[in-house]
DOMI-695503 format. One record per residue: chain; x, y, z of N, C-alpha, C in turn; residue in one letter. Coordinates in Angstrom, 1 decimal, m for minus. Atoms other than C-alpha are relative to their C-alpha. Last residue first. Example, Ala and Ser with C-alpha at 12.3 -4.5 7.8 and 13.67 -1.06 7.14 Angstrom:
BEGIN
   gupa     n.xx     n.yy     n.zz    ca.xx    ca.yy    ca.zz     c.xx     c.yy     c.zz   logu
      A     m0.9     m1.1      0.0     13.7     m1.1      7.1     m0.8      1.1      0.8      S
      A      0.9     m1.2      0.0     12.3     m4.5      7.8      0.9      1.2      0.0      A
//
This chain:
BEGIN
   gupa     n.xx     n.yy     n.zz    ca.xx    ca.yy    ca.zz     c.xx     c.yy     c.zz   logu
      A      0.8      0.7      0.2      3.9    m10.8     m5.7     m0.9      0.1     m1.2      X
      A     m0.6      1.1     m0.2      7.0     m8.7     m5.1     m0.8     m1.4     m0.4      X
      A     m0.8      0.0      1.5      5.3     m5.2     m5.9      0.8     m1.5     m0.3      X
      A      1.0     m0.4      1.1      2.2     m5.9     m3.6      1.0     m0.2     m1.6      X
      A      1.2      1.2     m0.2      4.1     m7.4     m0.5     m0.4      0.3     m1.7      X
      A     m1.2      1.0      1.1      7.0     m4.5     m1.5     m1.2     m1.0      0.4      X
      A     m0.2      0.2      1.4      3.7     m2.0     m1.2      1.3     m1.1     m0.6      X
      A      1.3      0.7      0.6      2.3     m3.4      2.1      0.5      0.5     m1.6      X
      A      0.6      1.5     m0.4      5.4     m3.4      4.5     m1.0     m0.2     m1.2      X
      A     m0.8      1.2      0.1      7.3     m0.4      2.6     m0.5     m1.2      0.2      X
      A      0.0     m0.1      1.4      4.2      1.7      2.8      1.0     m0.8     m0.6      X
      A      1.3      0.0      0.4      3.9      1.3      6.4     m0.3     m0.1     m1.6      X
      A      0.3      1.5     m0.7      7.3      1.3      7.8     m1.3     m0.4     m0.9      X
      A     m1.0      0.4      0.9      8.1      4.6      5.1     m0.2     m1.9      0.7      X
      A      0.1      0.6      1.7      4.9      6.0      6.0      0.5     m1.1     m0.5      X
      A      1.3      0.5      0.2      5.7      5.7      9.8     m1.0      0.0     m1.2      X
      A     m0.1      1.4     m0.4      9.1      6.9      9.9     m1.3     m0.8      0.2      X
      A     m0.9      0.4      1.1      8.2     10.0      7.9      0.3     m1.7      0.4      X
      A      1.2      0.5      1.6      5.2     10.5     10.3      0.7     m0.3     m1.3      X
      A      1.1      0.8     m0.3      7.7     10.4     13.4     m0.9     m0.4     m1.1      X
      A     m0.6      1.5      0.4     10.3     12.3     11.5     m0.8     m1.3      0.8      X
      A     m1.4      0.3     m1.1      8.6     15.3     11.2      0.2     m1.4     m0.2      X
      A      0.0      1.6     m0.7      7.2     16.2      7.8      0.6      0.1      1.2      X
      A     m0.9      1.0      0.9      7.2     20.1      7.0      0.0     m1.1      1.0      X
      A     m1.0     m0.1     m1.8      3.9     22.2      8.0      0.9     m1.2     m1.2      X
      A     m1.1      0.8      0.4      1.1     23.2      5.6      1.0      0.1      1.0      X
      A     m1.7     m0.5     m0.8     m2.0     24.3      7.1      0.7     m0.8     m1.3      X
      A     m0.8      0.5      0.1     m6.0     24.1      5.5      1.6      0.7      0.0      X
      A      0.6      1.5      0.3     m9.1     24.4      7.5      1.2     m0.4     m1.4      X
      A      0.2     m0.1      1.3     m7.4     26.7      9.6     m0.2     m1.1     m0.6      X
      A     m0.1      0.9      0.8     m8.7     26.8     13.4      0.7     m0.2     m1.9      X
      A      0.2      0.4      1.4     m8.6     29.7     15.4      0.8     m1.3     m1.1      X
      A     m0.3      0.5      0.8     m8.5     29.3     19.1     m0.1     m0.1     m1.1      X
      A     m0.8     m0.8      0.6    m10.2     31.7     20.9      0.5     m0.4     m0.8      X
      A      0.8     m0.6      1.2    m12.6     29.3     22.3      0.4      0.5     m0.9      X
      A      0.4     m1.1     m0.9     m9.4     27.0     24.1     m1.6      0.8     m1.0      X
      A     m1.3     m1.0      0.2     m9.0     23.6     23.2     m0.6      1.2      0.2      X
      A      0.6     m0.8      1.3    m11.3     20.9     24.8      1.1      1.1     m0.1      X
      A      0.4     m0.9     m0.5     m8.7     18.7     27.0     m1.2      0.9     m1.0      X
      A     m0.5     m1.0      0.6     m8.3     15.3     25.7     m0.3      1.2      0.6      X
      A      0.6     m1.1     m1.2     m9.8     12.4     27.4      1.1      1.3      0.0      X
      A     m1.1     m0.4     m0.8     m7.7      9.6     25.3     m0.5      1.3      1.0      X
      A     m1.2      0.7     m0.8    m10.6      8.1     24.6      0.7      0.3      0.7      X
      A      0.8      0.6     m1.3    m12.8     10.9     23.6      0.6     m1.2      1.2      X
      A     m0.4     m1.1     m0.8    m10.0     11.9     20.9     m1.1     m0.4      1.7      X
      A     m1.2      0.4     m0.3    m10.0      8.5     19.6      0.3      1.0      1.0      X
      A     m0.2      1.1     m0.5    m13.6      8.5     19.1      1.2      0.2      0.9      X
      A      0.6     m0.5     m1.4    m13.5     11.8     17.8     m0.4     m1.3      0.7      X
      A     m1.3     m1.2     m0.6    m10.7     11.0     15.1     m0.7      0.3      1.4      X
      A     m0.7      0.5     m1.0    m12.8      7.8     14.3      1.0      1.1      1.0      X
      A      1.1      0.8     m1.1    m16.2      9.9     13.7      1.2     m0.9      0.6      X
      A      0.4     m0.9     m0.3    m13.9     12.3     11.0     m0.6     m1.3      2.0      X
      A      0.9      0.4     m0.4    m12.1      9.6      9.5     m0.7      0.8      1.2      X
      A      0.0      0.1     m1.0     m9.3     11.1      7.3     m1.5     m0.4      0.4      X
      A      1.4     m0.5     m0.5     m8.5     10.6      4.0      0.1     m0.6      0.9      X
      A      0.7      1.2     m1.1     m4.7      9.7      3.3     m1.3      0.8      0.4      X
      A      0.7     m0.3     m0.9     m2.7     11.1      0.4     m1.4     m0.9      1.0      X
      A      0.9      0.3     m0.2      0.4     10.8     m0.7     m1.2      0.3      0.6      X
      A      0.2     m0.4     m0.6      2.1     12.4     m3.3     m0.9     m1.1      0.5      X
      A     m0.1      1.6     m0.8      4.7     12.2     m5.6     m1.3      0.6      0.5      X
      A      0.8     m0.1     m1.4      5.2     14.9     m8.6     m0.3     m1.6      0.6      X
      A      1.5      0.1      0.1      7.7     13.2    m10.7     m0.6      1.2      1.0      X
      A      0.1     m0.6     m1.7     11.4     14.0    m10.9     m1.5      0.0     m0.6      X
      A     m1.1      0.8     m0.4     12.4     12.2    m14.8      0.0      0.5      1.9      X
      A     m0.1      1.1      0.2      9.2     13.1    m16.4      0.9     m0.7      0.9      X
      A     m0.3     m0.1      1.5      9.0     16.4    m15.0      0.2     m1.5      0.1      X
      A     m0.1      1.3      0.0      7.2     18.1    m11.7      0.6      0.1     m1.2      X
      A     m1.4      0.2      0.3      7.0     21.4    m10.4     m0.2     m1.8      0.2      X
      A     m0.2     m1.3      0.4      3.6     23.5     m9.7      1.6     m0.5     m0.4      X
      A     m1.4     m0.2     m1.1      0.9     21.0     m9.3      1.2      0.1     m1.1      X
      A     m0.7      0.6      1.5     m2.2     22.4     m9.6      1.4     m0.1      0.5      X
      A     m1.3      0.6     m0.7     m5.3     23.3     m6.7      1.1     m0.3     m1.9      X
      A     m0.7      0.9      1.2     m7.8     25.4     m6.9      1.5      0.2      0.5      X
      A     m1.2     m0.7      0.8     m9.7     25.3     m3.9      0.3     m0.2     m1.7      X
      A     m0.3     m0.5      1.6    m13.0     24.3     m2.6      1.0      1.0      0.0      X
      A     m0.1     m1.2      0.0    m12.9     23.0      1.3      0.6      0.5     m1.5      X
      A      0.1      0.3      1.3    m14.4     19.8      3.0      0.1      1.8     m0.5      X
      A      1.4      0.0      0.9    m13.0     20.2      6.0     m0.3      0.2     m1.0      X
      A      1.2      0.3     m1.4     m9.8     20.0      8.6     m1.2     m0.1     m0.4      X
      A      1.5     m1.1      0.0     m7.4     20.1      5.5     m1.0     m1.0      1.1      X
      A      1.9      0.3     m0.6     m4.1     19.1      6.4     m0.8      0.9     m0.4      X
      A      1.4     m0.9      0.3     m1.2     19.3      3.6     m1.1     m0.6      1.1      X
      A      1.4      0.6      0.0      2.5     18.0      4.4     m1.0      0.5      0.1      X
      A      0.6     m0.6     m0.5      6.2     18.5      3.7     m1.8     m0.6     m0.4      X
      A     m0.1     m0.2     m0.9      8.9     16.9      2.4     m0.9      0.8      1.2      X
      A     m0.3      1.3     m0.9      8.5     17.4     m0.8      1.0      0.6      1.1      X
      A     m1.5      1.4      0.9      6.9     20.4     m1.4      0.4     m0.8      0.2      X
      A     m0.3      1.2     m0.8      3.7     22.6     m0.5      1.0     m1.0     m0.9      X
      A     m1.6      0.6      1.3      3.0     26.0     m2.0     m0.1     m1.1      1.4      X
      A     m0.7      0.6     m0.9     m0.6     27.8     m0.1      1.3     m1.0     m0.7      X
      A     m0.6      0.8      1.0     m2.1     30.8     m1.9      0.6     m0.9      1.0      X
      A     m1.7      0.7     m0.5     m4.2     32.6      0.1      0.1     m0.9     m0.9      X
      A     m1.0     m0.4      0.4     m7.0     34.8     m1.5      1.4     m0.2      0.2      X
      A      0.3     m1.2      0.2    m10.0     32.4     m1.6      1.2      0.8     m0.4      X
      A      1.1     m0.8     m1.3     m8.2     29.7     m1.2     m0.3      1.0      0.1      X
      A      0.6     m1.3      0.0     m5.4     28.8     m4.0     m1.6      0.2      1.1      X
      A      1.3     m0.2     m0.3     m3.4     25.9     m3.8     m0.2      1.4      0.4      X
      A      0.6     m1.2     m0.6      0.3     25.1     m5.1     m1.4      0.4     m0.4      X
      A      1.0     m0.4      0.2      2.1     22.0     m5.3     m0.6      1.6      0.8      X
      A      0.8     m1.1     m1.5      5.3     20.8     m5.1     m1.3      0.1     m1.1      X
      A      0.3     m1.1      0.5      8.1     17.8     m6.6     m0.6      1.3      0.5      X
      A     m0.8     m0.5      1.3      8.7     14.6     m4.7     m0.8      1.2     m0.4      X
      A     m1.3      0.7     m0.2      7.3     12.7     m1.6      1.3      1.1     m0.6      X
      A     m1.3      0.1      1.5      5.0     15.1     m0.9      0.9     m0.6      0.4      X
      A     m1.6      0.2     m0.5      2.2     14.2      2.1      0.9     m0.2     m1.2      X
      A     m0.7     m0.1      1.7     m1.7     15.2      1.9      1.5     m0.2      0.5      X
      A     m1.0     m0.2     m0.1     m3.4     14.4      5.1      0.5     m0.2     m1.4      X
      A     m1.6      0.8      0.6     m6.9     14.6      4.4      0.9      0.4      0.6      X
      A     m0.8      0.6     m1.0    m10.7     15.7      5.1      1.4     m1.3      0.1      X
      A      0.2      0.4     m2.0    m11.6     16.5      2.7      0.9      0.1      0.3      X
      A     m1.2      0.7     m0.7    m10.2     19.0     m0.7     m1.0     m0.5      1.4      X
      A      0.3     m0.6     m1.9    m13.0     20.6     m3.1      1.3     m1.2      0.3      X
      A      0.3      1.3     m0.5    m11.7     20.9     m7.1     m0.3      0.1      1.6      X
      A      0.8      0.0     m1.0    m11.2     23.6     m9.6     m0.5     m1.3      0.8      X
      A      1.4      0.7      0.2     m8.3     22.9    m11.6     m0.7     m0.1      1.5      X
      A      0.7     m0.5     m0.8     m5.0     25.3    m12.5     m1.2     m0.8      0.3      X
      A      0.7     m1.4     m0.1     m3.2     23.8    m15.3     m1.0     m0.3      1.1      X
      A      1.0     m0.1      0.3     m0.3     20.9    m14.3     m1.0      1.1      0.0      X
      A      1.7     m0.6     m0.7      2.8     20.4    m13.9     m1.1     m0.1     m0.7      X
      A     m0.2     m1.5      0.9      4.4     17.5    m15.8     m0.9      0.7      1.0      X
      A     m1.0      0.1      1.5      4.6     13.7    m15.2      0.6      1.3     m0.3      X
      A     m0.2     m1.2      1.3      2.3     13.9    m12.2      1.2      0.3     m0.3      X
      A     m1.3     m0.5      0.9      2.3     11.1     m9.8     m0.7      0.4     m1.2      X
      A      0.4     m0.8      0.5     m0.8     10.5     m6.8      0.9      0.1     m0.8      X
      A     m1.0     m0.2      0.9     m0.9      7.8     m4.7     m0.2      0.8     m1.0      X
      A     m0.4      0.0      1.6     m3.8      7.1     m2.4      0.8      0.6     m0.4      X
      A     m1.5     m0.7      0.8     m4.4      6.2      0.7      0.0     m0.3     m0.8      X
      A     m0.1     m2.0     m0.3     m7.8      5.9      2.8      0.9      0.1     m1.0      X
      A      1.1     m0.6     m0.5     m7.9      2.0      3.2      0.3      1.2      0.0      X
      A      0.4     m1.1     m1.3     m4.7      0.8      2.4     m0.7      0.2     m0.2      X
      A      0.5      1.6     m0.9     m4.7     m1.3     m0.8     m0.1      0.2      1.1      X
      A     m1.2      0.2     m0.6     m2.4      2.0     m2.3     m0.2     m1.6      0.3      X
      A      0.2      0.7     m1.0     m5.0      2.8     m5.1      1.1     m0.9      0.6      X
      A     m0.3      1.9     m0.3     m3.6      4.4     m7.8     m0.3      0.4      1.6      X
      A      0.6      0.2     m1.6     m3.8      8.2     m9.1     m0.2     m1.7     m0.2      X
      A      0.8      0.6     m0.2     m1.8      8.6    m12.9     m0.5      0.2      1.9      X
      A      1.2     m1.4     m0.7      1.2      9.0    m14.3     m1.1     m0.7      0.1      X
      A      0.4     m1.0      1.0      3.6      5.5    m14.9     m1.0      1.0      1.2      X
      A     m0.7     m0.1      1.6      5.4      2.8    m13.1     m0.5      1.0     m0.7      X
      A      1.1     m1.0      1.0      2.8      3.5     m9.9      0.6     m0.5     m1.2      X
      A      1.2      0.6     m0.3      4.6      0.3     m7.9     m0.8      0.4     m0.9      X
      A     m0.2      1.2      0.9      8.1      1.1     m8.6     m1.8     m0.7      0.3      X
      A      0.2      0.1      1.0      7.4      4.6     m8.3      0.4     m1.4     m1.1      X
      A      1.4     m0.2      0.3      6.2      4.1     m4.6      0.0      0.2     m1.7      X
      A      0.8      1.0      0.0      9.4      2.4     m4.0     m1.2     m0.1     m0.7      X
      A     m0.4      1.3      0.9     11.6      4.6     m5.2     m0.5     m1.0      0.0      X
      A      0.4     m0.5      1.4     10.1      7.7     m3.5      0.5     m1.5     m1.2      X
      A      1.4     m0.2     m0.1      9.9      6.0     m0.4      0.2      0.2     m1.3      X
      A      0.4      1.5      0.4     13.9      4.6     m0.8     m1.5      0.2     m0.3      X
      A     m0.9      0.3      2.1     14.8      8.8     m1.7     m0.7     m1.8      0.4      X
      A      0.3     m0.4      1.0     13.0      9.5      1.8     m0.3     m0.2     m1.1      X
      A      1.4      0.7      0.0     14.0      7.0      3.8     m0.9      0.6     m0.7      X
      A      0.2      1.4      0.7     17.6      7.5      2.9     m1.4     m0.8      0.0      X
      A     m0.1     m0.3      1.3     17.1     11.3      4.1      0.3     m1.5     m1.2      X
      A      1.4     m0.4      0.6     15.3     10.1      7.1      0.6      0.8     m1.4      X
      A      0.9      1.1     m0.1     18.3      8.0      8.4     m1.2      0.6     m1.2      X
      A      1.1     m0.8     m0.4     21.1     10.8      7.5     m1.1     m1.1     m0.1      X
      A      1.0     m0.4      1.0     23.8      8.8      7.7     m1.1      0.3      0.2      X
      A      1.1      0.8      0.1     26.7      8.9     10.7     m1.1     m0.1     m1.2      X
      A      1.2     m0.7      0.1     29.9     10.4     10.1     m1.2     m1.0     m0.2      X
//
Protein backbone atom coordinates (compact mmCIF):
# COMPACT_ATOMS: atom_id res chain seq x y z
CA UNK A 1 0.00 0.00 0.00
CA UNK A 2 1.17 3.21 -0.98
CA UNK A 3 1.20 6.33 1.75
CA UNK A 4 -1.04 8.86 1.84
CA UNK A 5 1.44 11.81 0.63
CA UNK A 6 -0.82 14.78 1.76
CA UNK A 7 -1.75 13.10 4.90
CA UNK A 8 2.15 13.06 5.97
CA UNK A 9 2.36 16.56 4.78
CA UNK A 10 -0.21 17.57 6.73
CA UNK A 11 0.81 16.12 10.35
CA UNK A 12 4.93 17.32 9.16
CA UNK A 13 3.13 21.16 8.50
CA UNK A 14 1.65 21.09 11.68
CA UNK A 15 4.88 19.93 13.41
CA UNK A 16 6.85 22.21 11.85
CA UNK A 17 4.91 25.28 12.28
CA UNK A 18 4.63 24.46 16.10
CA UNK A 19 8.21 24.06 16.29
CA UNK A 20 8.67 27.55 15.25
CA UNK A 21 5.45 29.18 17.21
CA UNK A 22 6.56 26.99 20.61
CA UNK A 23 3.76 28.75 22.38
CA UNK A 24 0.04 30.71 21.73
CA UNK A 25 0.13 33.67 20.14
CA UNK A 26 0.18 35.29 16.13
CA UNK A 27 3.92 35.35 14.69
CA UNK A 28 5.24 36.63 11.75
CA UNK A 29 6.16 33.80 9.16
CA UNK A 30 9.17 36.30 7.30
CA UNK A 31 6.90 35.78 4.22
CA UNK A 32 5.42 38.84 3.19
CA UNK A 33 1.51 38.37 3.87
CA UNK A 34 1.67 35.21 6.19
CA UNK A 35 0.92 34.81 9.43
CA UNK A 36 0.56 32.03 11.98
CA UNK A 37 -1.94 31.92 14.26
CA UNK A 38 -2.20 29.08 17.47
CA UNK A 39 -4.84 29.07 20.05
CA UNK A 40 -4.35 27.05 23.21
CA UNK A 41 -8.07 27.02 24.02
CA UNK A 42 -11.23 28.12 22.11
CA UNK A 43 -11.97 31.25 22.30
CA UNK A 44 -15.02 33.93 23.21
CA UNK A 45 -16.79 35.32 20.31
CA UNK A 46 -14.74 38.81 19.03
CA UNK A 47 -15.79 41.36 16.83
CA UNK A 48 -13.33 41.91 14.18
CA UNK A 49 -13.29 42.90 10.09
CA UNK A 50 -11.54 40.05 7.85
CA UNK A 51 -9.38 41.29 4.23
CA UNK A 52 -8.56 40.24 1.81
CA UNK A 53 -7.10 36.66 2.78
CA UNK A 54 -6.68 33.07 2.38
CA UNK A 55 -7.13 31.67 5.70
CA UNK A 56 -5.87 27.87 5.82
CA UNK A 57 -6.34 25.26 9.06
CA UNK A 58 -3.68 23.20 9.83
CA UNK A 59 -5.36 21.96 13.11
CA UNK A 60 -8.50 22.51 15.20
CA UNK A 61 -11.74 24.87 13.63
CA UNK A 62 -13.21 27.94 13.63
CA UNK A 63 -16.53 29.43 13.39
CA UNK A 64 -17.65 32.93 11.81
CA UNK A 65 -20.68 34.68 12.00
CA UNK A 66 -21.96 37.14 9.07
CA UNK A 67 -24.81 38.74 9.49
CA UNK A 68 -26.99 35.52 9.73
CA UNK A 69 -24.59 32.81 8.25
CA UNK A 70 -22.51 31.13 10.30
CA UNK A 71 -19.45 29.69 8.55
CA UNK A 72 -17.27 26.41 10.61
CA UNK A 73 -13.96 25.90 9.00
CA UNK A 74 -11.45 23.01 10.03
CA UNK A 75 -8.35 21.55 9.46
CA UNK A 76 -7.96 20.94 6.29
CA UNK A 77 -9.84 23.37 4.78
CA UNK A 78 -9.65 27.02 3.71
CA UNK A 79 -11.30 30.65 4.34
CA UNK A 80 -11.43 33.30 1.23
CA UNK A 81 -12.67 36.63 1.94
CA UNK A 82 -12.92 38.69 -1.33
CA UNK A 83 -13.31 42.05 0.98
CA UNK A 84 -12.93 43.77 3.88
CA UNK A 85 -15.84 42.17 5.86
CA UNK A 86 -16.96 42.52 9.75
CA UNK A 87 -17.63 39.27 11.39
CA UNK A 88 -17.40 37.68 14.50
CA UNK A 89 -15.15 35.28 14.40
CA UNK A 90 -13.81 32.53 17.59
CA UNK A 91 -12.20 29.58 17.44
CA UNK A 92 -14.37 26.75 18.19
CA UNK A 93 -11.95 23.58 19.08
CA UNK A 94 -8.59 23.82 20.18
CA UNK A 95 -6.58 22.43 23.49
CA UNK A 96 -3.29 22.61 24.77
CA UNK A 97 -2.17 19.35 23.38
CA UNK A 98 -4.21 19.93 19.54
CA UNK A 99 -3.78 23.66 18.97
CA UNK A 100 -5.74 25.80 16.72
CA UNK A 101 -3.20 26.20 13.61
CA UNK A 102 -3.77 28.61 11.09
CA UNK A 103 -2.46 30.14 8.28
CA UNK A 104 -3.08 33.16 6.92
CA UNK A 105 -2.05 35.00 3.79
CA UNK A 106 -3.24 38.58 2.82
CA UNK A 107 -3.98 39.07 -0.45
CA UNK A 108 -2.88 41.72 -3.04
CA UNK A 109 -5.74 43.20 -4.51
CA UNK A 110 -3.71 45.39 -7.54
CA UNK A 111 -1.38 42.15 -7.96
CA UNK A 112 -4.35 39.79 -8.43
CA UNK A 113 -5.54 42.20 -11.28
CA UNK A 114 -2.35 42.47 -12.71
CA UNK A 115 -2.00 38.88 -12.92
CA UNK A 116 -5.52 38.44 -14.06
CA UNK A 117 -4.90 41.13 -17.00
CA UNK A 118 -1.89 39.01 -18.02
CA UNK A 119 -3.19 36.01 -18.35
CA UNK A 120 -6.29 37.61 -20.46
CA UNK A 121 -8.91 36.08 -18.47
CA UNK A 122 -12.46 36.05 -19.64
CA UNK A 123 -14.73 38.67 -17.52
CA UNK A 124 -17.13 36.34 -15.61
CA UNK A 125 -20.64 36.37 -16.32
CA UNK A 126 -23.10 39.49 -14.72
CA UNK A 127 -25.19 37.04 -13.00
CA UNK A 128 -22.59 35.73 -11.18
CA UNK A 129 -22.81 36.09 -7.47
CA UNK A 130 -19.80 36.63 -5.66
CA UNK A 131 -19.43 35.65 -1.77
CA UNK A 132 -17.25 37.73 0.09
CA UNK A 133 -16.54 34.89 2.31
CA UNK A 134 -16.49 30.72 1.06
CA UNK A 135 -15.03 27.89 2.76
CA UNK A 136 -13.93 25.00 0.54
CA UNK A 137 -11.52 21.94 1.66
CA UNK A 138 -7.66 22.24 0.66
CA UNK A 139 -6.78 20.60 -2.68
CA UNK A 140 -3.66 19.12 -2.99
CA UNK A 141 -2.07 21.71 -5.17
CA UNK A 142 -2.26 24.44 -2.29
CA UNK A 143 -1.38 21.76 0.29
CA UNK A 144 1.67 20.94 -1.79
CA UNK A 145 2.59 24.41 -2.01
CA UNK A 146 2.35 25.53 1.70
CA UNK A 147 4.11 22.57 2.78
CA UNK A 148 7.19 23.36 -0.10
CA UNK A 149 6.97 26.87 0.95
CA UNK A 150 6.75 26.85 4.66
CA UNK A 151 9.18 23.92 4.93
CA UNK A 152 11.83 25.95 2.74
CA UNK A 153 11.75 29.19 4.88
CA UNK A 154 10.58 27.98 8.33
CA UNK A 155 13.40 25.01 8.80
CA UNK A 156 15.92 28.03 7.44
CA UNK A 157 14.42 30.06 10.43
CA UNK A 158 14.13 27.13 12.97
CA UNK A 159 17.73 25.60 12.14
CA UNK A 160 19.55 28.95 12.33
Amino acid sequence: MVPDKNAATSGELVQLVQEFTRKEGDFESGIQGLTIHVRNAPTEPLHCIYTLSLAVVLQGGKELLQENDVTHCHAGQAMLTTFDLPVVSHVSSASRYTPFIALILKLDYSLIMQTCAELKLSKPPRDMKFQALSSYDVDDGLKECLWMTIRMHLFKLITH
